[in-house]
N, C-alpha and C positions, 0 to 999 in steps of 0.2 A: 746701890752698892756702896757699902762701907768702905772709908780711905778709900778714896782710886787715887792708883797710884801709876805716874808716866814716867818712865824713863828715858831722858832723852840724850842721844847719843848726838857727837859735834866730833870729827878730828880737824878740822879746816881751821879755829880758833880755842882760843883760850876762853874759859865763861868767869867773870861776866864781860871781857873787856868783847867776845861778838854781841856786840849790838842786839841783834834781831834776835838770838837765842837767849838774851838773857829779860828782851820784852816779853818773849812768847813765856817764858818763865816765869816771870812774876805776874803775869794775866794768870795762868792758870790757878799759881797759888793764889793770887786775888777772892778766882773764881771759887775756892775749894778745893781745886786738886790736889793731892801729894806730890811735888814735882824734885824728882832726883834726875842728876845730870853727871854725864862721867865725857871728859875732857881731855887733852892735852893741857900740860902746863905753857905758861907763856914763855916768852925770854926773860921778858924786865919786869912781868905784871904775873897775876893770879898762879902764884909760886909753892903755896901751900897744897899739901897733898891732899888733905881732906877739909870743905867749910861749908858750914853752913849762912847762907846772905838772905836776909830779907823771907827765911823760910823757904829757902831754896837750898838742898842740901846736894854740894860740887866734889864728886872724884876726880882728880887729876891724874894722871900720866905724865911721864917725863917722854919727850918727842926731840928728836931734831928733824928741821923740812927737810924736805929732799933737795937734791943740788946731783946735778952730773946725769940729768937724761931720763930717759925710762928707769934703767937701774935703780936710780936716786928712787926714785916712784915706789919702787918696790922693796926698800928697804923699809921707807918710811909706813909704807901702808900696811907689809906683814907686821913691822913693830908693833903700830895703831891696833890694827886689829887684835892682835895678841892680851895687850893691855886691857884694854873696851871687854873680851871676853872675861877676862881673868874678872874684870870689878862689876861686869853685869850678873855672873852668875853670885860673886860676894854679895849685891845687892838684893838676888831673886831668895837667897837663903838666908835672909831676914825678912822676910816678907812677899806676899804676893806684887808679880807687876802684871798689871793689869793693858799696858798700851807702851810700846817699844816705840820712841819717835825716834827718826834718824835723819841725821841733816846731812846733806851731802858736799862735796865729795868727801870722800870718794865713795862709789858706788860697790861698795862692799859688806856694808853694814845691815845689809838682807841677813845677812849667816848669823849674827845674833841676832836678831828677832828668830830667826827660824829657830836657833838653839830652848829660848825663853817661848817660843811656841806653845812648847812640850806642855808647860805650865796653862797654859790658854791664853796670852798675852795677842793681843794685837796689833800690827804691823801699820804703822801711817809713815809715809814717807815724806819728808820737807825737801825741797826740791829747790835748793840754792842754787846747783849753777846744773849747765847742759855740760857734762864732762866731756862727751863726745866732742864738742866744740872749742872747749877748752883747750885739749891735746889740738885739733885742727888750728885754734890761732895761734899758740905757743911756740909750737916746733914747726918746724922746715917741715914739709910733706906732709905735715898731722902727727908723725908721731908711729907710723903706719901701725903697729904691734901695739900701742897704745888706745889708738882710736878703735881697732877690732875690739881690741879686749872691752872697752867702755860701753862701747855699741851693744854687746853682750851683756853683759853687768848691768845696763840701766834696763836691758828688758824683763831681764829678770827679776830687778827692784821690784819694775812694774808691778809684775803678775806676782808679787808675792805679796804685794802692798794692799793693806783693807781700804787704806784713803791716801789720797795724796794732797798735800800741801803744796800749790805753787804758786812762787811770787808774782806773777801777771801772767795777763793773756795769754801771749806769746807762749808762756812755759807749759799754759794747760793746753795748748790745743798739743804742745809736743805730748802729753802724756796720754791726750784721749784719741790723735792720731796714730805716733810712735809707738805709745807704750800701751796701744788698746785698751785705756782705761773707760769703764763709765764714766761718763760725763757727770753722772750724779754722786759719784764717789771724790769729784778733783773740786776743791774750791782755793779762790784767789786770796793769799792774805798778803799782803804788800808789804817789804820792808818799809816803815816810814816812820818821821820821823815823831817824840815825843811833844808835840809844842809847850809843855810847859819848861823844857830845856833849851828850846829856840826862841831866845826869845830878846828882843831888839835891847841893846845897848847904849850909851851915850856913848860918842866915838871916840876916838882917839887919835887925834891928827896926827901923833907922833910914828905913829907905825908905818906912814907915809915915808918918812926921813926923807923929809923936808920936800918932799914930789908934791906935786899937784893931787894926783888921781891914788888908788891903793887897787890892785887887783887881789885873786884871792884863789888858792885851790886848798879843797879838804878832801883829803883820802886818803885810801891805800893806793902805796906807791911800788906796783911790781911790774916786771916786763908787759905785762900785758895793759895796762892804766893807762901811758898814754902820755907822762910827765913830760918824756923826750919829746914829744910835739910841741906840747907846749913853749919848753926853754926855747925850743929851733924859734917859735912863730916871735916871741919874745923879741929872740936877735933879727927876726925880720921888720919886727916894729921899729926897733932899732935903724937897724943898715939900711932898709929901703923904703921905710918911713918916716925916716928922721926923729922919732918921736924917744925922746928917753925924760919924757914926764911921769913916768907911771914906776910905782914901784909893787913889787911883786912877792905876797907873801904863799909859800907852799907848806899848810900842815898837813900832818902825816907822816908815815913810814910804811916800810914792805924792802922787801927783795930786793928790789933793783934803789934804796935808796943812795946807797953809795956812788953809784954809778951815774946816778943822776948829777950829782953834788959835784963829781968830778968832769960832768959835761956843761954844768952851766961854768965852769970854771975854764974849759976847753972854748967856750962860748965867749969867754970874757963878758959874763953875765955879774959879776960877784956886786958891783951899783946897783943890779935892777931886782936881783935876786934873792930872797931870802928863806933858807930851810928851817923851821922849828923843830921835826921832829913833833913828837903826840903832844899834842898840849890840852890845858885843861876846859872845862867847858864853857867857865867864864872869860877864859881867853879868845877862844872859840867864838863866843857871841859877840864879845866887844869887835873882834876883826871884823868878823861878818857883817857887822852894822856898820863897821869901817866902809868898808869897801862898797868901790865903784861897781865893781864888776866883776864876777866869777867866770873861771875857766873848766869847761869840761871836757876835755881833750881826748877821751878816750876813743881810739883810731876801728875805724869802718872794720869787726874782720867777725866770721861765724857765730863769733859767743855776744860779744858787746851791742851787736844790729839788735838783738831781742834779749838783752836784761835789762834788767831797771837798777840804772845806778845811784845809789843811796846818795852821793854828794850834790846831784842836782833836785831833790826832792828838801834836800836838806837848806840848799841855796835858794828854796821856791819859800822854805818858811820863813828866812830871814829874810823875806820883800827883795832881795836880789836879782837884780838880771841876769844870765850866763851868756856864754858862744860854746854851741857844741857841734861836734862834724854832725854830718845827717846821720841819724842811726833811728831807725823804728820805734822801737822802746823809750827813746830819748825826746821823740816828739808827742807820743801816747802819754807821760809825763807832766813835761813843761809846756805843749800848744805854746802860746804867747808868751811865755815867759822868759824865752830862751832865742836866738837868731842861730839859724845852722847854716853851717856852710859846706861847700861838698866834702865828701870823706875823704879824710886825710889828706889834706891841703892847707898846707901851715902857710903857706902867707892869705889864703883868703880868711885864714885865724885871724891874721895878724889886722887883715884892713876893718874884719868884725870889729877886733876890738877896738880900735881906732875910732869908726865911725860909731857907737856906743859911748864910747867915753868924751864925745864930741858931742852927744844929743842926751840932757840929762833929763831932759820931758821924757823922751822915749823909758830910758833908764828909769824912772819912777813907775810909769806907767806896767812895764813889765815885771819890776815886783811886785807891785799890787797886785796885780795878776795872778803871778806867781803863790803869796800867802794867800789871798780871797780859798784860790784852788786845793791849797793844800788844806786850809780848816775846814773846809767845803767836802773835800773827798778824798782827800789824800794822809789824813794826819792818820799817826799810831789808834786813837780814839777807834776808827772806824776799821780797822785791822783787827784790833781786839776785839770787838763784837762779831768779827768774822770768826776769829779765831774760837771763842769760846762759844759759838753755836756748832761748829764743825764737831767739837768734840763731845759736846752735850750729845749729838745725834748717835758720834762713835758708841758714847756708851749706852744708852740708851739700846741699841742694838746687840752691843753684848747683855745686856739685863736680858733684853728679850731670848737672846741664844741661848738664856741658862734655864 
């Protein structure tokens, strides 16, 4: 089949700054594909309405998130949706699309693929997050009118879906469970990380300011992350540890960054604390080869127990150790890499990191661990060869359908 061409649809980020949509993007084009992608604009990033990167050719839409409840949800998502239709049929009327990919959430992006149907387009679902769970950790009760609606929405994803993409295990068995998919239709492509951008550092004591130790978190930082645990276990290091050796860099942004900023402040954290906001990738790697120790604090609730979060995979390739509460997903991961301690309990956070930053054998030994693991089975490498047999098979079955 001449040009195949994918379309893949994202309202959850901006491309290329989502990560995983903008690797799964450039594998394809690597691979051959024709890969167009239609987007929300960012706040501070990928601002331009139309670009082409790397052969990867990006529509944008202007978005604001939602704020204020369900409501907010539904502003944001008819807007989304509205947009997405309007530039997927602009795109279908320059040409044929051959495979509608949709990244979720939200679980609404079935209705274009059905729309570009018509055309003969086929339907793969990427399967970021469990929404249903989402609305359950988020809001008081789940969200009740929210989590129906989701619960709906994703089965229907399902059964409209030719394949489904899911990030690990945990997510396939929900879709061959849940969403009675064939088993032979779901494969596992992992967010992970690239190791040629992970890649070890000479340190820089100064980021320490003047501490002994450097601790270290990377990520998105929204109500659901986890950062508040973290500052709390901080101050517990502090108050009923005695310990104010360690100082504490937090990159990243999201949602609740403000909020955060104003609690390690409430904390009387501002010595041990420090917010960069996004930073770049060589900043990125110099800390990370800094640091004693990473934190992954994301609290015990429906969604976090079975995803795989990107920052501790990311900590695995920088040879780092972490402390993460117990969570399923988090130890299918990191095994040795990582010490858990029960869910959401900031001071056995806090004696983790203590007893870590006290045993620097141990501390070696579990990043090694950690990177052996990741170039072994966990890096992007081995994701993209997942990724491009998944779809080699996709089309190959439509050549056959025709």
């Amino acid at each position: 089949m001449s040009d195949r061409h994918i379309l893949i649809l994202v309202e959850n980020l901006s491309v290329p700054f989502d990560r995983r949509v903008w690797q799964e993007s450039r594998a394809l084009v690597d691979a051959g594909y024709r890969v167009s992608v239609i987007c929300p604009m960012g706040a501070k990033q990928d601002q331009e309405a139309e670009a082409t990167i790397e052969g990867v050719r990006i529509l944008r839409y202007p978005l604001r998130a939602a704020t204020g409840g369900p409501a907010g949800y539904l502003r944001e998502y008819s807007l989304a949706l509205w947009h997405t239709l309007r530039l997927a049929i602009r795109v279908r009327r320059e040409g044929p699309v051959h495979v509608v990919h949709a990244c979720n959430p939200p679980d609404l992006l079935f209705l274009i693929a059905l729309v570009l149907r018509v055309g003969g387009a086929r339907f793969v679902f990427d399967h970021h997050d469990l929404v249903p769970e989402l609305f359950l950790s988020r809001f008081e009760g789940g969200g009740t009118l929210l989590y129906r609606a989701s619960m709906l929405l994703e089965r229907i994803t399902f059964a409209c879906a030719h394949g489904v993409i899911s990030t690990n295990e945990s997510y396939r068995r929900v879709a061959i469970d849940r969403g009675g998919m064939d088993p032979a239709r779901v494969t596992v492509v992992r967010s992970a990380p690239d190791l040629s951008k992970f890649v070890a550092r000479t340190p820089d004591p100064a980021l320490k300011r003047g501490k002994p130790y450097l601790g270290a978190y990377l990520g998105v930082m929204g109500p659901q992350d986890g950062v508040d645990y973290a500052l709390r276990a901080i101050a517990h290091l502090r108050d009923e540890l005695g310990r104010t050796d360690t100082h504490f860099i937090f990159m990243g942004s999201g949602d609740a960054f403000d909020d955060l900023v104003a609690l390690a402040e409430e904390l009387r954290l501002e010595d041990l604390v420090e917010f960069t906001g996004r930073v770049s990738d060589e900043f990125l790697q110099i800390c990370l080869s800094t640091a004693d120790v990473c934190l992954s604090p994301d609290p015990h609730n429906p969604l976090n127990d079975v995803s795989t979060m990107n920052k501790v995979v990311e900590y695995m390739a920088m040879a780092r150790p972490l402390v993460s509460f117990e969570l399923t997903e988090a130890r299918v991961s990191a095994g040795a890499a990582a010490v858990y301690v029960p869910a959401n309990d900031e001071a056995a956070f806090a004696v983790a990191l203590a007893e870590l930053l006290d045993d620097p054998d141990r501390r070696k030994r579990m990043g090694e661990f950690g990177r052996e693991r990741v170039a072994r089975e966990l890096s992007w490498d081995t994701s993209r060869a997942k990724l491009i047999a998944f779809y080699d098979e996709i089309f190959r079955s439509l050549i056959a359908a025709r």
